[in-house]
C-alpha positions as CSV (number, residue, x, y, z in Angstrom):
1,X,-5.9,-25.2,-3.5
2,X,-6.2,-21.5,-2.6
3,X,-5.7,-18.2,-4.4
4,X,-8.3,-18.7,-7.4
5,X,-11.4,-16.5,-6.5
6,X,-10.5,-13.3,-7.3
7,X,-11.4,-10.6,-9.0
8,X,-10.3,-9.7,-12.5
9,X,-9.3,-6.1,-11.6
10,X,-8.7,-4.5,-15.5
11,X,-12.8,-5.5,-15.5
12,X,-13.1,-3.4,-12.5
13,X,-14.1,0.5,-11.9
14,X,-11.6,2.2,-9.7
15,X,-14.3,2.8,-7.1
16,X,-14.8,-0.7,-6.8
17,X,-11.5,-2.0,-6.9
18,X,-10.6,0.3,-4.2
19,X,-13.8,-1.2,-2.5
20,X,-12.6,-4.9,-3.0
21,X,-9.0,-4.0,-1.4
22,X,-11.1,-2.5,1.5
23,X,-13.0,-6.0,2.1
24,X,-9.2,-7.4,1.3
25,X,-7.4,-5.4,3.7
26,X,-10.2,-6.0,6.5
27,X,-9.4,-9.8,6.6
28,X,-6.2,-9.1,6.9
29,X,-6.7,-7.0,10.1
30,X,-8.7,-9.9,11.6
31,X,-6.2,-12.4,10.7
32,X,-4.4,-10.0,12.8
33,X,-6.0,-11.2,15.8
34,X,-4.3,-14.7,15.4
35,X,-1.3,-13.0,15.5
36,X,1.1,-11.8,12.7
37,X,1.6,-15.3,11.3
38,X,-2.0,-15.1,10.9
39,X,-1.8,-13.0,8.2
40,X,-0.1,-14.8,6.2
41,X,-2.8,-17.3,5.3
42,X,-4.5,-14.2,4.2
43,X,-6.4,-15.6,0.8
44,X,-8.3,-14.4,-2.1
45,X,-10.6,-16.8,-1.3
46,X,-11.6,-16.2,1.7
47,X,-12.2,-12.1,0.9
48,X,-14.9,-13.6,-1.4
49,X,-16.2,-15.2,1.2
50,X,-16.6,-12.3,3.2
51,X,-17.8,-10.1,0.6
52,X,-20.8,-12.9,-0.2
53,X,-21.8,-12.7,3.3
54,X,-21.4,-8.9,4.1
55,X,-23.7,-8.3,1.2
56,X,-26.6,-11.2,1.7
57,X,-26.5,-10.2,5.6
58,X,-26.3,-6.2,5.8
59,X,-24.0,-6.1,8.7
60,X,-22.3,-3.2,10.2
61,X,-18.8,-2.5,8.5
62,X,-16.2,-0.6,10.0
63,X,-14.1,1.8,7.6
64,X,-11.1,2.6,9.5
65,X,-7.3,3.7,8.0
66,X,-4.1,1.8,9.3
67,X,-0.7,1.5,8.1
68,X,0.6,-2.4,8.0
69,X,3.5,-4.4,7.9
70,X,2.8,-4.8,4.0
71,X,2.5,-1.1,3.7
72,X,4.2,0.9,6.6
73,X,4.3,4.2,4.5
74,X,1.0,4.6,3.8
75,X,-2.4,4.1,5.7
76,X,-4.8,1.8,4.0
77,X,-8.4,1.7,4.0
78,X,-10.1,-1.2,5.7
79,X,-13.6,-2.6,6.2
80,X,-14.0,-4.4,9.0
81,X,-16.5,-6.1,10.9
82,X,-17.8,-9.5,11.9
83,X,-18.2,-11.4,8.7
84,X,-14.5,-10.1,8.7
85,X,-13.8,-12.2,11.9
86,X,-15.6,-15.0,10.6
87,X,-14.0,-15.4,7.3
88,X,-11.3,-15.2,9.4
89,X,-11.8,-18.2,11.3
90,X,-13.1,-19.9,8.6
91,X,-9.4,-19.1,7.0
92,X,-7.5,-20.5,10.0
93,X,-9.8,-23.8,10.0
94,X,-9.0,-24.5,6.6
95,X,-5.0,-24.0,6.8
96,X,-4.4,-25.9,9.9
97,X,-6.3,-29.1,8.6
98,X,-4.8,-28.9,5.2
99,X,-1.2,-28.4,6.8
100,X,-2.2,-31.0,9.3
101,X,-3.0,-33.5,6.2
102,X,-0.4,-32.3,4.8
103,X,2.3,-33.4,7.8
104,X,0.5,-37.0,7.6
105,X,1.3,-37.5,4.1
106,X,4.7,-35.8,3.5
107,X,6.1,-34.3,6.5
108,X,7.5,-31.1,4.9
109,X,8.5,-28.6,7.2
110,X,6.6,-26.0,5.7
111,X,3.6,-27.9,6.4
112,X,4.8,-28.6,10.2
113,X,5.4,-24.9,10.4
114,X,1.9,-24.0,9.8
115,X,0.1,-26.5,12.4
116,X,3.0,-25.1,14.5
117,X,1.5,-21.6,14.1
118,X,-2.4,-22.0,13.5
119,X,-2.3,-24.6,16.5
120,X,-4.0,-22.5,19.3
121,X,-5.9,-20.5,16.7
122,X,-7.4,-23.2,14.9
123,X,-8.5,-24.7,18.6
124,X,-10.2,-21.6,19.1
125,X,-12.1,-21.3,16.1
126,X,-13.3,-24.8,16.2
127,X,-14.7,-24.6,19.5
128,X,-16.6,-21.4,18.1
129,X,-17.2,-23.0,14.9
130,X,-17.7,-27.1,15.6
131,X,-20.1,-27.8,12.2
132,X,-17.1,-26.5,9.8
133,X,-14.3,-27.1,12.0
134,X,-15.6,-31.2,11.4
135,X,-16.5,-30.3,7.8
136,X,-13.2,-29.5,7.1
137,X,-11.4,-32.0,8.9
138,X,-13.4,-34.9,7.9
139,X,-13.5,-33.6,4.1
140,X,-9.5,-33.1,4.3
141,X,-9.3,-37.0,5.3
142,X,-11.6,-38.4,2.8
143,X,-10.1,-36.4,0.1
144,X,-6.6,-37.8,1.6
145,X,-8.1,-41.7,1.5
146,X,-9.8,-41.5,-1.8
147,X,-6.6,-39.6,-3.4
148,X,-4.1,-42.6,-1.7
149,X,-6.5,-44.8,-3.4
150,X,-6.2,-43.7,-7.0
151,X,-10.2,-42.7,-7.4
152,X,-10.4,-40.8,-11.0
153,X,-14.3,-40.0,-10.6
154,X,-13.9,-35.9,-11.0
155,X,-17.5,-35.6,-9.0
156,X,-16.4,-37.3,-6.2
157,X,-13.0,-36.2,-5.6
158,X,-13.5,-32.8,-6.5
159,X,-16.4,-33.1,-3.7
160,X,-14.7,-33.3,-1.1
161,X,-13.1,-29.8,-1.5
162,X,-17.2,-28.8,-2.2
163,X,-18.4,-30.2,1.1
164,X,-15.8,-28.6,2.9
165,X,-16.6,-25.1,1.3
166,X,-20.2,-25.7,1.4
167,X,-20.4,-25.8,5.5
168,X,-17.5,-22.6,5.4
169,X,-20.3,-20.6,3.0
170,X,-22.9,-21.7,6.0
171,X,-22.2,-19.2,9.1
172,X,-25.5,-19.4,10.8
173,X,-28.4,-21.5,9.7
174,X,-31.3,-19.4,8.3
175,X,-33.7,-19.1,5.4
176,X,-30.2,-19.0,2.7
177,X,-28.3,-21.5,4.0
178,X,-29.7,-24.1,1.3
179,X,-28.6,-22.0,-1.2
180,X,-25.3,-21.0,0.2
181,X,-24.1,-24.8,0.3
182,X,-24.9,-25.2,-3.0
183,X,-23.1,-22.5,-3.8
184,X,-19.9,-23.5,-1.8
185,X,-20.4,-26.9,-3.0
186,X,-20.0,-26.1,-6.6
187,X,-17.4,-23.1,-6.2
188,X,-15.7,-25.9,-4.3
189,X,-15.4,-28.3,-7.0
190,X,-14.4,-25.5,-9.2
191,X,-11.4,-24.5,-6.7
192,X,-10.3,-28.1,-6.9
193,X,-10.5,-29.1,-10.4
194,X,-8.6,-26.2,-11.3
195,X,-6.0,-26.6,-9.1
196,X,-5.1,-30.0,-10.0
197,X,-5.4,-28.8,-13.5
198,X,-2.8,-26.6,-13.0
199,X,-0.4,-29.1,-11.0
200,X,-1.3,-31.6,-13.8
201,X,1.9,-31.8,-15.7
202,X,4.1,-31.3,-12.7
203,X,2.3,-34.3,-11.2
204,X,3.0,-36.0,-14.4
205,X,6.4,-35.7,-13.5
206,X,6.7,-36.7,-10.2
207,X,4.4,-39.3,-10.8
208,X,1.9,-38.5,-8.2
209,X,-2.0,-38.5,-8.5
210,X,-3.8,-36.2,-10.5
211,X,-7.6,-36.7,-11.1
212,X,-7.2,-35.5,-14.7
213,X,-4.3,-38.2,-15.3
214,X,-6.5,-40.9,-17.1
215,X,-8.0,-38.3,-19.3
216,X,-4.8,-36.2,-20.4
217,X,-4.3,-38.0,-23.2
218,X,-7.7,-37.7,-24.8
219,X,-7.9,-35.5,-27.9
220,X,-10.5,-33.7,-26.5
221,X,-8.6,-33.2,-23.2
222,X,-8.8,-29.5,-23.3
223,X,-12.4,-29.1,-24.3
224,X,-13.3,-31.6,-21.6
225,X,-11.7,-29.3,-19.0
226,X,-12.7,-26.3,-20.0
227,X,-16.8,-27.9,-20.2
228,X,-16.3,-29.4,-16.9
229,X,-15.3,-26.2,-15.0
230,X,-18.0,-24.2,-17.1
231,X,-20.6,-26.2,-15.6
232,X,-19.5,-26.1,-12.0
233,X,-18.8,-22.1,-13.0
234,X,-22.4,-21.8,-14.1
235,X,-24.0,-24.1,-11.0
236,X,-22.6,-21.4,-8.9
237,X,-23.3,-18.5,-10.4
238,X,-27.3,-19.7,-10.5
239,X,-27.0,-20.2,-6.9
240,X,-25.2,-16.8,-6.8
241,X,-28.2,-15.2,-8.3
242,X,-30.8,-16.8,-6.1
243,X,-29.7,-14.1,-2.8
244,X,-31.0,-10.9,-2.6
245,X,-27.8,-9.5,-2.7
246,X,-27.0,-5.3,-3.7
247,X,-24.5,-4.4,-1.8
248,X,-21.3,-4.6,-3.7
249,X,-22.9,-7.1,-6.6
250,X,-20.9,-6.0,-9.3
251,X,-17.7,-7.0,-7.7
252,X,-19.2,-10.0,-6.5
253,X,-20.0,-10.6,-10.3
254,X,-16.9,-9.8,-11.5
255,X,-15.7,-12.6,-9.2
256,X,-17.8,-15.5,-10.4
257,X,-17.8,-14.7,-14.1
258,X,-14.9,-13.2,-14.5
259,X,-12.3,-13.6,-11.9
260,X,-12.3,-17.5,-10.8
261,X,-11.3,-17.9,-14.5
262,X,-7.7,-15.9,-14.5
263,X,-5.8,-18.3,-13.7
264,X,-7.6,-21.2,-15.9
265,X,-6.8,-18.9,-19.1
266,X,-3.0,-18.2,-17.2
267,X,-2.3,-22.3,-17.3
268,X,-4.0,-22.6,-21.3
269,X,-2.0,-19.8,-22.4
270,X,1.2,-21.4,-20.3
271,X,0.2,-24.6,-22.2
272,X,-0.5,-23.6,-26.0
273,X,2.9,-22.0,-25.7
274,X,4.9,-24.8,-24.7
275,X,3.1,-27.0,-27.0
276,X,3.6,-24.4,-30.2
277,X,7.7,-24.6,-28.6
278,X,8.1,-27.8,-28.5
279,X,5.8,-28.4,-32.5
């Protein structure tokens, strides 16, 4: 469910890619201060995030150089700050109840691993954060019931995922936080249908849910995808463009009308191919 807002670097000027790895980088560093495992949860997403908020807010950012585990030869450039810390929380928050759902229903180590290591963290942030903290966990639960149970509705299972995000895109409550939610909600939505687009035929397979099962075999299948995400694309971008953002705009634009649809056109092209393979 993570890993689909991001950029579309070939659309990007070197100046602002460089910029984008700078806001990239920063989350990293305080991801650091979870620890190194931290980093590892280290998400596209999540550098949106703290672009959107850096820009709408104007807060102080911290340009400093620093080699990493990642890249120990060279020092990189990193913006830091405390959006930065934030979207760091927010991060943690959102892989510890997913892993924690994800021990519930499965058990995999992998998922064990991760409460294991965004246990004390997570505690942390929630006590600092209680709204989201709740609106993930709760969200992460009724997405878990409503998926056991086989609902197909794509509005309400997808917003679950959008309630979650909503209350993430929400750090203080203030004259944009109306807007913010909306657009959480709907990038939300977005993030989820996707992704289950993507695990579709694998799900197939295994014979696990999907929320785009019942519709696969529709002629129209593809069109109806492709429609649905435009309009939860366009629902945020119109919220987008309701802040008073300047700072960094373009990449923040590359991101929503661009970006968030890389890996959609990866998992067509994936599909046409098989399809014109097996024809």
């Amino acid at each position: 469910m993570f890993g689909y807002v991001m950029v579309n670097e070939e659309e990007l000027k070197i100046r602002e890619f460089k910029r984008y790895r700078g806001y990239y980088c920063g989350l990293c560093r305080s991801l650091g201060r979870h620890g190194v495992k931290g980093r590892l949860f280290l998400t596209y997403d999540m550098t949106f995030l703290y672009l959107l908020l850096s820009g709408l807010y104007e807060k102080p950012l911290q340009m400093e150089k620093r080699r990493c585990l990642a890249h120990p030869a060279r020092r990189q450039e990193m913006l830091t700050g405390e959006i930065a810390d934030y979207a760091a929380d927010m991060t943690v928050l959102l892989y510890y109840y997913k892993a924690l759902d994800d021990v519930q229903d499965d058990g995999t180590f992998k998922a064990k691993a991760a409460v294991g290591a965004l246990k004390k963290a997570a505690r942390k942030a929630a006590e600092k954060y209680p709204r989201q903290a709740n609106a993930i966990r709760e969200n992460c639960e009724k997405l878990s019931r409503a998926e056991d149970a086989l609902v197909y509705d794509l509005d309400t299972i997808s917003g679950y995922t959008g309630k979650m995000l909503a209350e993430l895109f929400v750090k203080e409550e203030d004259e944009w936080s109306d807007v913010l939610r909306c657009l959480g909600h709907y990038l939300g939505k977005f993030v989820y249908l996707l992704d289950a687009f993507e695990d579709l035929e694998e799900d197939q397979k295994k014979g696990e849910y999907n929320p785009w099962t019942p519709f696969a075999e529709r002629r129209d299948f593809e069109a109806l995808v492709e429609n649905t995400l435009t309009l939860m694309a366009a629902d945020t971008a119109r919220e987008f463009e309701r802040l008073p953002i300047v700072t960094d705009v373009d990449i923040l634009r590359n991101i929503l009308y661009s970006g968030i649809w890389k890996r959609y056109q990866m998992v067509k092209k994936k599909r046409e191919e098989k399809a014109g393979s097996q024809g």
